[in-house]
mmCIF file as gemmi writes it, N, C-alpha and C atoms, coordinates in Angstrom:
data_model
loop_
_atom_site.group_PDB
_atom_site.id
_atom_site.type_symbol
_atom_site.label_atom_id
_atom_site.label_alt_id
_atom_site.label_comp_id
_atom_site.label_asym_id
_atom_site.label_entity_id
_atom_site.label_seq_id
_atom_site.pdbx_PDB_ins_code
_atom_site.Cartn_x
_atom_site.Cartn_y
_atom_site.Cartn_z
_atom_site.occupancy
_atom_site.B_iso_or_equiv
_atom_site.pdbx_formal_charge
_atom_site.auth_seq_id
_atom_site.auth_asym_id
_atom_site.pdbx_PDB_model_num
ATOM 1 N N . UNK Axp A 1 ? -9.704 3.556 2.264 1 0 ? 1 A 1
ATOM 2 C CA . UNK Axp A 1 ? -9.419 3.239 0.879 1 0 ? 1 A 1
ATOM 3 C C . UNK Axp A 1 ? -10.521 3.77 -0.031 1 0 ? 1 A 1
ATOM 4 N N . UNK Axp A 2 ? -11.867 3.503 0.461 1 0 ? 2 A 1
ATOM 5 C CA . UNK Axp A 2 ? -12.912 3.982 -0.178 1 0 ? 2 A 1
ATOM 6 C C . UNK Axp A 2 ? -12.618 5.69 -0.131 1 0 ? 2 A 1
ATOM 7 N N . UNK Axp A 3 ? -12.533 5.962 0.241 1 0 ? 3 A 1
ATOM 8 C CA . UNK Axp A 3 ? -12.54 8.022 0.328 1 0 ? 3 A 1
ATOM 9 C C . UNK Axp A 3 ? -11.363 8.338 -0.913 1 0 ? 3 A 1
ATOM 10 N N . UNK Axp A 4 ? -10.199 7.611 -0.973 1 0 ? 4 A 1
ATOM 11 C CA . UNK Axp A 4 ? -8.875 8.049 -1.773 1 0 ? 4 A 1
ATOM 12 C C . UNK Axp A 4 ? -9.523 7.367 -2.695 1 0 ? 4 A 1
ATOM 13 N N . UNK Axp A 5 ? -10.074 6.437 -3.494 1 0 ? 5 A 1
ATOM 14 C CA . UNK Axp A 5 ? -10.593 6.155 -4.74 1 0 ? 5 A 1
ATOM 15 C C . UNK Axp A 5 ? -11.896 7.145 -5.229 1 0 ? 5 A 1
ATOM 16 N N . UNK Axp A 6 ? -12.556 7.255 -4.239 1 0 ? 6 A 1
ATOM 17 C CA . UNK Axp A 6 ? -13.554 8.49 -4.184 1 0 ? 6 A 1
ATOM 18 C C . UNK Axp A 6 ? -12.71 9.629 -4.943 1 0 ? 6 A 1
ATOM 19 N N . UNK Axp A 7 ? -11.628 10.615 -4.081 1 0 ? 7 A 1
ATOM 20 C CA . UNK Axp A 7 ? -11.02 11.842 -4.216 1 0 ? 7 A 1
ATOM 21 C C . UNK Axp A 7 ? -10.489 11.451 -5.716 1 0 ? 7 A 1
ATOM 22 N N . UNK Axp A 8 ? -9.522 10.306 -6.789 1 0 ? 8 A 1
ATOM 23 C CA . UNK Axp A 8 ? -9.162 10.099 -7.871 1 0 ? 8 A 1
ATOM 24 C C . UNK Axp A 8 ? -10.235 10.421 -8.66 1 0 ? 8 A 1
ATOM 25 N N . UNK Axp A 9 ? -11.563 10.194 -8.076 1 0 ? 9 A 1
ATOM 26 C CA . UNK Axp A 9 ? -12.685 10.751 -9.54 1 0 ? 9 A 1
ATOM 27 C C . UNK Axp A 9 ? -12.991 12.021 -9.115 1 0 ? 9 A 1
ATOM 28 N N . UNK Axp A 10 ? -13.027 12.276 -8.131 1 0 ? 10 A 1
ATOM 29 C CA . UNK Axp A 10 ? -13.544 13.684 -7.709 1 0 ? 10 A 1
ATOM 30 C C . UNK Axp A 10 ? -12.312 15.02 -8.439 1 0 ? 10 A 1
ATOM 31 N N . UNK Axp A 11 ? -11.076 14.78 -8.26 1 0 ? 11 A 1
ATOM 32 C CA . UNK Axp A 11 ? -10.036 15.526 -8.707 1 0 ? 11 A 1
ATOM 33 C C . UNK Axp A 11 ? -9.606 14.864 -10.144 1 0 ? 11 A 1
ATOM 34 N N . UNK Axp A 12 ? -10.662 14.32 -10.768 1 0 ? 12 A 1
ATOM 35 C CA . UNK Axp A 12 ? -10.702 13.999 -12.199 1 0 ? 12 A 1
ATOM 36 C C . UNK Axp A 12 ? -9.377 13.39 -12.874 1 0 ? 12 A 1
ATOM 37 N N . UNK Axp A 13 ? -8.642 12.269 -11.752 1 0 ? 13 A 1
ATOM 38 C CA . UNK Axp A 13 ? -7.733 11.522 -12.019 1 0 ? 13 A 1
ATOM 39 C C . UNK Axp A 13 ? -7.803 10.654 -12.855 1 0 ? 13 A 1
ATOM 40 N N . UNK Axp A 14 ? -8.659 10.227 -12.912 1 0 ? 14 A 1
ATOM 41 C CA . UNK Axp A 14 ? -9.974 9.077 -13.606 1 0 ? 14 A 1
ATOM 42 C C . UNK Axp A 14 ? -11.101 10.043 -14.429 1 0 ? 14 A 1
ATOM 43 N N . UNK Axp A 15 ? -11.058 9.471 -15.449 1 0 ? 15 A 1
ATOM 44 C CA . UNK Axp A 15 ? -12.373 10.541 -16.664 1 0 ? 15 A 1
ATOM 45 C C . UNK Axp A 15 ? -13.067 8.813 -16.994 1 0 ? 15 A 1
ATOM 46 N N . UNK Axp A 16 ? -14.294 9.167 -17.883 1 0 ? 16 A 1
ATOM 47 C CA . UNK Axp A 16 ? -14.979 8.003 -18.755 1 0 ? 16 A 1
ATOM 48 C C . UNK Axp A 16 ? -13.862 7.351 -19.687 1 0 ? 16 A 1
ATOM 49 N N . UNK Axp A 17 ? -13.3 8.213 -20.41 1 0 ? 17 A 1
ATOM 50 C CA . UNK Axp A 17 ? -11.721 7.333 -21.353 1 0 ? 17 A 1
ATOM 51 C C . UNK Axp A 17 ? -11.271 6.128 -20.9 1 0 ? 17 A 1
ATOM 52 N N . UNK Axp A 18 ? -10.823 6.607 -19.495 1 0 ? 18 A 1
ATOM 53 C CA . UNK Axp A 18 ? -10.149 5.532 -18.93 1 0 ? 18 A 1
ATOM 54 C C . UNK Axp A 18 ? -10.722 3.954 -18.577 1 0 ? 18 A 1
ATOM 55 N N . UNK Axp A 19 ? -11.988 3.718 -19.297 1 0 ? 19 A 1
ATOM 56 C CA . UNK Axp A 19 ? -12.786 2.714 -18.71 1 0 ? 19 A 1
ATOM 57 C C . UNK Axp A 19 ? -13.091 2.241 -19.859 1 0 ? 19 A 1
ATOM 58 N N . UNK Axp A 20 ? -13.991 0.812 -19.983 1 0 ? 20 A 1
ATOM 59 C CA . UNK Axp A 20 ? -14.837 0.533 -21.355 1 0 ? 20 A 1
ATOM 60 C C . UNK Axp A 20 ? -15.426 -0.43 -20.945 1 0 ? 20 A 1
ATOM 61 N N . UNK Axp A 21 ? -16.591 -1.175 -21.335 1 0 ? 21 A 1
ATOM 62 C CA . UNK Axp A 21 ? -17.097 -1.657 -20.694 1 0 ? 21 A 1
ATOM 63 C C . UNK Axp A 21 ? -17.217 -3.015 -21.655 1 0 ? 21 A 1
ATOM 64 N N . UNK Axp A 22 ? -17.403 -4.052 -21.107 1 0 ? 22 A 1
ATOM 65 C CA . UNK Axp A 22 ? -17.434 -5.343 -21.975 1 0 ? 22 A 1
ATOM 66 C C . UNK Axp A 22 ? -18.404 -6.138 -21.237 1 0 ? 22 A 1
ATOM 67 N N . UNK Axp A 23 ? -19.372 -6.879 -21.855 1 0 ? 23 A 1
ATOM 68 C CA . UNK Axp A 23 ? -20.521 -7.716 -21.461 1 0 ? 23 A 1
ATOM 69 C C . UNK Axp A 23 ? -20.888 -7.392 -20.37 1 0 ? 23 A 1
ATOM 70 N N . UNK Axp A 24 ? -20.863 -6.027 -19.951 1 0 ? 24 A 1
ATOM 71 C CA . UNK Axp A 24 ? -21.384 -5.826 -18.804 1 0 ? 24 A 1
ATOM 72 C C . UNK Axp A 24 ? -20.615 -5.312 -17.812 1 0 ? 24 A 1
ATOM 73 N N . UNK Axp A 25 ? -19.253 -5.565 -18.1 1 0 ? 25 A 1
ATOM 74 C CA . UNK Axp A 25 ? -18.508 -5.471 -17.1 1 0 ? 25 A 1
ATOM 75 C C . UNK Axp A 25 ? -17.894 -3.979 -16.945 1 0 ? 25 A 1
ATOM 76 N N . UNK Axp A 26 ? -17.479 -3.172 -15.734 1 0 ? 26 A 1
ATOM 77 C CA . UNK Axp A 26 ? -16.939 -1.869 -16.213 1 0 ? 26 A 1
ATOM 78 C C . UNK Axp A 26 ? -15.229 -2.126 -15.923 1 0 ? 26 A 1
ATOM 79 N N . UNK Axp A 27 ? -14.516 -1.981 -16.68 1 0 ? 27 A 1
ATOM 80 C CA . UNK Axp A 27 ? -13.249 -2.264 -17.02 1 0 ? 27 A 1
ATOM 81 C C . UNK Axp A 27 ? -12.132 -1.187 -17.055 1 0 ? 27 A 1
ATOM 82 N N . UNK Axp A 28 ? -10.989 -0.842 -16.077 1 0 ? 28 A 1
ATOM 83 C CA . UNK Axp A 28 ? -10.293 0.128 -15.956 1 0 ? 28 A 1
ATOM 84 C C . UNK Axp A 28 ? -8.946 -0.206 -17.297 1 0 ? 28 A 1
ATOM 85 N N . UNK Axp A 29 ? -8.784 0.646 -17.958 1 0 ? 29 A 1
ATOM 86 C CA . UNK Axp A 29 ? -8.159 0.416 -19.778 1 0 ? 29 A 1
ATOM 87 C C . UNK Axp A 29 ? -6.596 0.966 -18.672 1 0 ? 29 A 1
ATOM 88 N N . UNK Axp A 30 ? -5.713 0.526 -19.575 1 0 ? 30 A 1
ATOM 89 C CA . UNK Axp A 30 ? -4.258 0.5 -19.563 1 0 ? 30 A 1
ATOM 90 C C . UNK Axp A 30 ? -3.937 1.819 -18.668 1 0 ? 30 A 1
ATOM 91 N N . UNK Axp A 31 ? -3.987 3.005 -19.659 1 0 ? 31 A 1
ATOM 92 C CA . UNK Axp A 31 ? -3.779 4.441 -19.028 1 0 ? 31 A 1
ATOM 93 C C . UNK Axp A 31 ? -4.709 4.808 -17.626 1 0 ? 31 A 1
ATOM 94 N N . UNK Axp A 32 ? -5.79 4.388 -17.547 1 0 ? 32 A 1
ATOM 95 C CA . UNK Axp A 32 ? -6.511 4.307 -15.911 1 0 ? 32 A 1
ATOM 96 C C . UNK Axp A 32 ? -6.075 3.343 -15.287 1 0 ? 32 A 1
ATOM 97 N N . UNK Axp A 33 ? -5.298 2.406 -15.165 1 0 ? 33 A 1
ATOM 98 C CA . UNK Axp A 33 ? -4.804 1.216 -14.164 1 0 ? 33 A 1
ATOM 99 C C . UNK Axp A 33 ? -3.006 2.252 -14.203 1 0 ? 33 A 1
ATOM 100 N N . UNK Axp A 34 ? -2.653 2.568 -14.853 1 0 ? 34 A 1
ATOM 101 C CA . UNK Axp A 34 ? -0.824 3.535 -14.974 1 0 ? 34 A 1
ATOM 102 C C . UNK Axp A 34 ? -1.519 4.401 -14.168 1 0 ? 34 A 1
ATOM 103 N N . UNK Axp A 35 ? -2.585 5.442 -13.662 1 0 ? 35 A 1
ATOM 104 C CA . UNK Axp A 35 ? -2.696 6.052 -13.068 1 0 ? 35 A 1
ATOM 105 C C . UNK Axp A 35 ? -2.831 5.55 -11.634 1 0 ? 35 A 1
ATOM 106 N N . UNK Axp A 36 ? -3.679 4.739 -11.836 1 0 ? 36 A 1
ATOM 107 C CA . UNK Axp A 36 ? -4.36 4.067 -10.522 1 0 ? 36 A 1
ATOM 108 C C . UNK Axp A 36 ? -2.763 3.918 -9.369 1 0 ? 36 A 1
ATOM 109 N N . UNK Axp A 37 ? -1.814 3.185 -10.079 1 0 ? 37 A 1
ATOM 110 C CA . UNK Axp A 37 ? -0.671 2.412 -9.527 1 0 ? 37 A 1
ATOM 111 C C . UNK Axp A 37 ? 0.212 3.198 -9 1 0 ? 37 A 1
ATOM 112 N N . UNK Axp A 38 ? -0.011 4.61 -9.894 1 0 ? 38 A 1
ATOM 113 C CA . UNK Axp A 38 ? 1.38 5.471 -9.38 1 0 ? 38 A 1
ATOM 114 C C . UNK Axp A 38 ? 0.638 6.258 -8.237 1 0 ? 38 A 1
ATOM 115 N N . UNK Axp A 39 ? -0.392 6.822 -8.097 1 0 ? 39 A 1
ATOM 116 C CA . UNK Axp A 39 ? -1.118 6.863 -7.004 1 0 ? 39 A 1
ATOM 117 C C . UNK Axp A 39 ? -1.366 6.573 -5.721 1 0 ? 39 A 1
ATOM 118 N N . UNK Axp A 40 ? -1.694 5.262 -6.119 1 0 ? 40 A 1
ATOM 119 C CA . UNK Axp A 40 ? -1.776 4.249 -4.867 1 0 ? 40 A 1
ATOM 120 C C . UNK Axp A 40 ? -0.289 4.128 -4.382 1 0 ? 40 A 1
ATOM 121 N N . UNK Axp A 41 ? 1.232 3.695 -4.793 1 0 ? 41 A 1
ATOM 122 C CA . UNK Axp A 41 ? 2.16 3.725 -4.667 1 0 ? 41 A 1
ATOM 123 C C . UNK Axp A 41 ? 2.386 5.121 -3.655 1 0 ? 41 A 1
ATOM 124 N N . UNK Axp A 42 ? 1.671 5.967 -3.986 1 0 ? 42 A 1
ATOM 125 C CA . UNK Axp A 42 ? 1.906 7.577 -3.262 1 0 ? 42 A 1
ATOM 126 C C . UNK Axp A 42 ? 1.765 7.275 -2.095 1 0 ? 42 A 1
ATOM 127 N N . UNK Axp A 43 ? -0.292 7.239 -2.071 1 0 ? 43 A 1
ATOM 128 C CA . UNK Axp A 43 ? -0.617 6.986 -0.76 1 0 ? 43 A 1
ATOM 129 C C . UNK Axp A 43 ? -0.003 5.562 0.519 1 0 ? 43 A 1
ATOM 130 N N . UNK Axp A 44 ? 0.725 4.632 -0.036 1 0 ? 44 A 1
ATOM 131 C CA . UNK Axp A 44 ? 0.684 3.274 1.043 1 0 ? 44 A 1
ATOM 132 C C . UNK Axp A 44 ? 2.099 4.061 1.694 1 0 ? 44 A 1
ATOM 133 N N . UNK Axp A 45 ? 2.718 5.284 1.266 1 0 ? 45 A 1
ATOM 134 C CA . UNK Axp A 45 ? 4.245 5.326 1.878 1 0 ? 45 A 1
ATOM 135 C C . UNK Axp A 45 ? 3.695 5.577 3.04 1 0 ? 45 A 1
ATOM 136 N N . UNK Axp A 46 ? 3.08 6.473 3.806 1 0 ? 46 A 1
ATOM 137 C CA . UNK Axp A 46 ? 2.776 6.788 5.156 1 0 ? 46 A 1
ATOM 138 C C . UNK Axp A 46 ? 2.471 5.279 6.018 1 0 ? 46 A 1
ATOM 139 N N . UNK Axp A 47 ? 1.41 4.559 5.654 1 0 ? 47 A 1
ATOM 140 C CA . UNK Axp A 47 ? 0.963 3.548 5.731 1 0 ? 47 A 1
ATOM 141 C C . UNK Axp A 47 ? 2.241 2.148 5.944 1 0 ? 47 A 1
ATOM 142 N N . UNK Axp A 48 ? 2.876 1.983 5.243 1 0 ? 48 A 1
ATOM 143 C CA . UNK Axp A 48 ? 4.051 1.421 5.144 1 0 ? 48 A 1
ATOM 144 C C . UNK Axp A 48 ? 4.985 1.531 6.31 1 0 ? 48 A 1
ATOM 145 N N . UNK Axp A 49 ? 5.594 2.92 6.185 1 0 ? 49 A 1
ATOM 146 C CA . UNK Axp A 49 ? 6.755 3.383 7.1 1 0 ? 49 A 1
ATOM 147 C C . UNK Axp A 49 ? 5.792 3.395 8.642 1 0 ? 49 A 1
ATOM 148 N N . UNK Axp A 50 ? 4.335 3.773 8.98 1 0 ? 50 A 1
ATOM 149 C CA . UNK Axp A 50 ? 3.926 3.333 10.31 1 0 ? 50 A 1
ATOM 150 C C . UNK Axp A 50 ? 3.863 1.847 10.19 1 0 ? 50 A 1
ATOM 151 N N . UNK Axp A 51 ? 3.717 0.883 9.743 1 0 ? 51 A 1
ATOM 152 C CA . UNK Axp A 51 ? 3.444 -1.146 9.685 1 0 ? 51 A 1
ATOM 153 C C . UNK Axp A 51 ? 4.948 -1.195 10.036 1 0 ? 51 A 1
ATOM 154 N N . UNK Axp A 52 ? 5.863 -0.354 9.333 1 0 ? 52 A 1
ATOM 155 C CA . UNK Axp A 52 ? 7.328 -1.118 9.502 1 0 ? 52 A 1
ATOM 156 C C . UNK Axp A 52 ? 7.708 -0.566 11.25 1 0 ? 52 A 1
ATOM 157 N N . UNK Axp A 53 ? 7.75 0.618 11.315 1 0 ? 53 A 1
ATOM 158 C CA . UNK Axp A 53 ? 7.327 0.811 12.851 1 0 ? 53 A 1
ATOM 159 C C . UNK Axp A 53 ? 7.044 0.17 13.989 1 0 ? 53 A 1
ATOM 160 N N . UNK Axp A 54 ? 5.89 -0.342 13.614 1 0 ? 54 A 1
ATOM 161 C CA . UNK Axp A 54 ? 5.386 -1.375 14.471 1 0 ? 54 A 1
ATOM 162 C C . UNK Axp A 54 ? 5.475 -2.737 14.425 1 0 ? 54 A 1
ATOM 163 N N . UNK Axp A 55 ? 6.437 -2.943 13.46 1 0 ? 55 A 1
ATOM 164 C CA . UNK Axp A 55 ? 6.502 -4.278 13.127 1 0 ? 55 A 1
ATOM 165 C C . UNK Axp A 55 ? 8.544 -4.383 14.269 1 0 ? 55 A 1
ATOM 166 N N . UNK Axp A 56 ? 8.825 -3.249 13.974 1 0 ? 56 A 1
ATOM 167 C CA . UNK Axp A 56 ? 10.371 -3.162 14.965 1 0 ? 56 A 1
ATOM 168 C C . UNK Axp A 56 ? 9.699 -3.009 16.383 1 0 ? 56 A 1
ATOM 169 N N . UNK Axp A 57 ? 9.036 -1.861 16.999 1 0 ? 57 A 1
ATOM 170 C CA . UNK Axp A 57 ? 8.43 -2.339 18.007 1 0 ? 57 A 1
ATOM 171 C C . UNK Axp A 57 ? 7.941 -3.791 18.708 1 0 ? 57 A 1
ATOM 172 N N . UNK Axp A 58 ? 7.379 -4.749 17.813 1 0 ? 58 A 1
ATOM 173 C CA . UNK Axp A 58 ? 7.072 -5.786 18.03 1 0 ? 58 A 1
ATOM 174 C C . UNK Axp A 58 ? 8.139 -6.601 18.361 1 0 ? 58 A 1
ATOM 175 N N . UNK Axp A 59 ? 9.255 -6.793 17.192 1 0 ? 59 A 1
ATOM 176 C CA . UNK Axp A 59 ? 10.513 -7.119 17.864 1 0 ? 59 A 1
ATOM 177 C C . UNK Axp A 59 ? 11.022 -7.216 18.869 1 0 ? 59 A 1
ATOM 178 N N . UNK Axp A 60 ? 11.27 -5.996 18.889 1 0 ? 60 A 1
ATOM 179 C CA . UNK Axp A 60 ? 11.92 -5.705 20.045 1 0 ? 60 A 1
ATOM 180 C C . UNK Axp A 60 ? 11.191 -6.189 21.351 1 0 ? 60 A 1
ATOM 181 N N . UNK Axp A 61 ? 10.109 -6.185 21.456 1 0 ? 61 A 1
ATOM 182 C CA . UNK Axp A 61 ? 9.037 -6.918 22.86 1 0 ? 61 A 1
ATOM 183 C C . UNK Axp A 61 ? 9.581 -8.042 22.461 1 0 ? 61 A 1
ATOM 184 N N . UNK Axp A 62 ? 9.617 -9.052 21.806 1 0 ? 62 A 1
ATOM 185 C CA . UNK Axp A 62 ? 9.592 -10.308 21.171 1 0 ? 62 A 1
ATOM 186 C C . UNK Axp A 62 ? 11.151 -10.704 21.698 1 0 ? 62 A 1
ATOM 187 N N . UNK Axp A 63 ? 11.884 -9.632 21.16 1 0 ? 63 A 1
ATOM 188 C CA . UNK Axp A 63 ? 13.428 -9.801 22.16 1 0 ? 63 A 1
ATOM 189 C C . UNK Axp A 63 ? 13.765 -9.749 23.13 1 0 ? 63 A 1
ATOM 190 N N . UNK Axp A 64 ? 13.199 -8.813 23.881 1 0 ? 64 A 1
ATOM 191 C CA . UNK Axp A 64 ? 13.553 -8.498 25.221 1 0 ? 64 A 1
ATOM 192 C C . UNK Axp A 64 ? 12.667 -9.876 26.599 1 0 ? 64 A 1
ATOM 193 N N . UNK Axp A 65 ? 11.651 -10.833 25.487 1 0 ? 65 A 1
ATOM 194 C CA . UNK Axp A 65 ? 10.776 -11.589 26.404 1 0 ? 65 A 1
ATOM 195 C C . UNK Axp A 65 ? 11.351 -13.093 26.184 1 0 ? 65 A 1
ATOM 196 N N . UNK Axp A 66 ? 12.542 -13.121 25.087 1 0 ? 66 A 1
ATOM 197 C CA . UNK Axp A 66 ? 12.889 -14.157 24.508 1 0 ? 66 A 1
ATOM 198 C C . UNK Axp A 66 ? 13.776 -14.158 24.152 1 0 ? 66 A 1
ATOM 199 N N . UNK Axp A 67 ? 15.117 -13.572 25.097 1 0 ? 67 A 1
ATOM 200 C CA . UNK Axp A 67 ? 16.242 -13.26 24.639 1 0 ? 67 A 1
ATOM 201 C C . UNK Axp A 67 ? 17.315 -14.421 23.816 1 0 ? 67 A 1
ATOM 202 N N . UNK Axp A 68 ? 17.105 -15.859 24.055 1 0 ? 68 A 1
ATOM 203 C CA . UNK Axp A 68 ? 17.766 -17.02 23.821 1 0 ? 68 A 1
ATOM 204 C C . UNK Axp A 68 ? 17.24 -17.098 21.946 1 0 ? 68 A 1
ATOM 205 N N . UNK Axp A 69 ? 16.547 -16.247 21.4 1 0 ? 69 A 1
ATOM 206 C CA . UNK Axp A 69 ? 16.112 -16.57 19.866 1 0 ? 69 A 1
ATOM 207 C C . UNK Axp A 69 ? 16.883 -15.944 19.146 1 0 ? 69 A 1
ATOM 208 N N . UNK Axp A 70 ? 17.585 -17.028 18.301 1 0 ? 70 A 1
ATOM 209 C CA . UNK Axp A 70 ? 18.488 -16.171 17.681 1 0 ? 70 A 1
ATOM 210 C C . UNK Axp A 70 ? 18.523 -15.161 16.771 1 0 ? 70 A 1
ATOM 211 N N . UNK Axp A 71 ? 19.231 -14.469 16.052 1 0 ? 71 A 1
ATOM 212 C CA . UNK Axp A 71 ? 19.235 -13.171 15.09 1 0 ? 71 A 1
ATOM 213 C C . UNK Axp A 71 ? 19.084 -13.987 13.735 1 0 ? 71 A 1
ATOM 214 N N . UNK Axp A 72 ? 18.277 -13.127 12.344 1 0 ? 72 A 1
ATOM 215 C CA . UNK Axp A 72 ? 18.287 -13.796 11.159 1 0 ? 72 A 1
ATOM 216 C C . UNK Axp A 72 ? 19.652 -13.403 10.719 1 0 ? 72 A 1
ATOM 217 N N . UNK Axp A 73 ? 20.133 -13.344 9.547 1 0 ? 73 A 1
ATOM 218 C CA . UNK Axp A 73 ? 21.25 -13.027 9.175 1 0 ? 73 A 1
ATOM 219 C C . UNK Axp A 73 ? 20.86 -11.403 8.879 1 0 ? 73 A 1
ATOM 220 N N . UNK Axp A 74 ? 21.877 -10.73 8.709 1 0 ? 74 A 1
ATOM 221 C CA . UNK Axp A 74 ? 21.765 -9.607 8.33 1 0 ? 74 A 1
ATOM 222 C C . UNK Axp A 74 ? 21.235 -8.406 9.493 1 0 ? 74 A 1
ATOM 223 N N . UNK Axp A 75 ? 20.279 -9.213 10.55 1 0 ? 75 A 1
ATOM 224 C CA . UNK Axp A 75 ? 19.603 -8.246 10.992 1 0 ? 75 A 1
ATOM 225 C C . UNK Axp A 75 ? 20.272 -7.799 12.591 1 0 ? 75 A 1
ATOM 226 N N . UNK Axp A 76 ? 19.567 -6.529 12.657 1 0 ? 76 A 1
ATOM 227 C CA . UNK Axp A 76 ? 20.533 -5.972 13.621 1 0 ? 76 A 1
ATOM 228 C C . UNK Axp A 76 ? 20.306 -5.897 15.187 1 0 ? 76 A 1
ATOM 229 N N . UNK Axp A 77 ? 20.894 -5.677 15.764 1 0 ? 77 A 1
ATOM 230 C CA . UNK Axp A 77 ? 20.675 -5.6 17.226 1 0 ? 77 A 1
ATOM 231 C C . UNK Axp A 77 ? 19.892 -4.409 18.041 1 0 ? 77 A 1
ATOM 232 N N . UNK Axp A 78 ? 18.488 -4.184 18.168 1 0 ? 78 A 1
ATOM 233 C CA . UNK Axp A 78 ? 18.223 -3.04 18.17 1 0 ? 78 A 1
ATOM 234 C C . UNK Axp A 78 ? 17.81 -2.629 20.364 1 0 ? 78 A 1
């Protein structure tokens, strides 16, 4: 996470504009948090689609060791 917030200032995704600072504090302003989100939204798809992966993998162990548990609604027989 640290390296991809790194690369947003490095590839000047993020400038000084986007910030302001109040009693001290350094503060990401409207148009640097709209960037931040559509971004981050980019990077979690890889991240995501491997968790959901392994989250059906898990299942499926979970089924095959405990066959008597029943199905939620909707979900399928894998």
């Amino acid at each position: 996470m640290d390296a991809w917030v790194w690369e947003l200032f490095r590839s000047r995704l993020f400038r000084p504009e986007h910030f302001s600072l109040d009693k001290g504090a350094c503060l990401l302003e409207k148009t640097g948090r709209a960037r931040f989100y559509e971004h981050f939204e980019e990077s979690l798809r890889p991240t995501s689609n491997r968790l959901r992966a392994y989250c059906r993998l898990v299942a499926r162990d979970l089924r095959a060791h405990a066959p008597a548990l029943p199905m939620a609604d909707g979900e399928e027989e894998v």
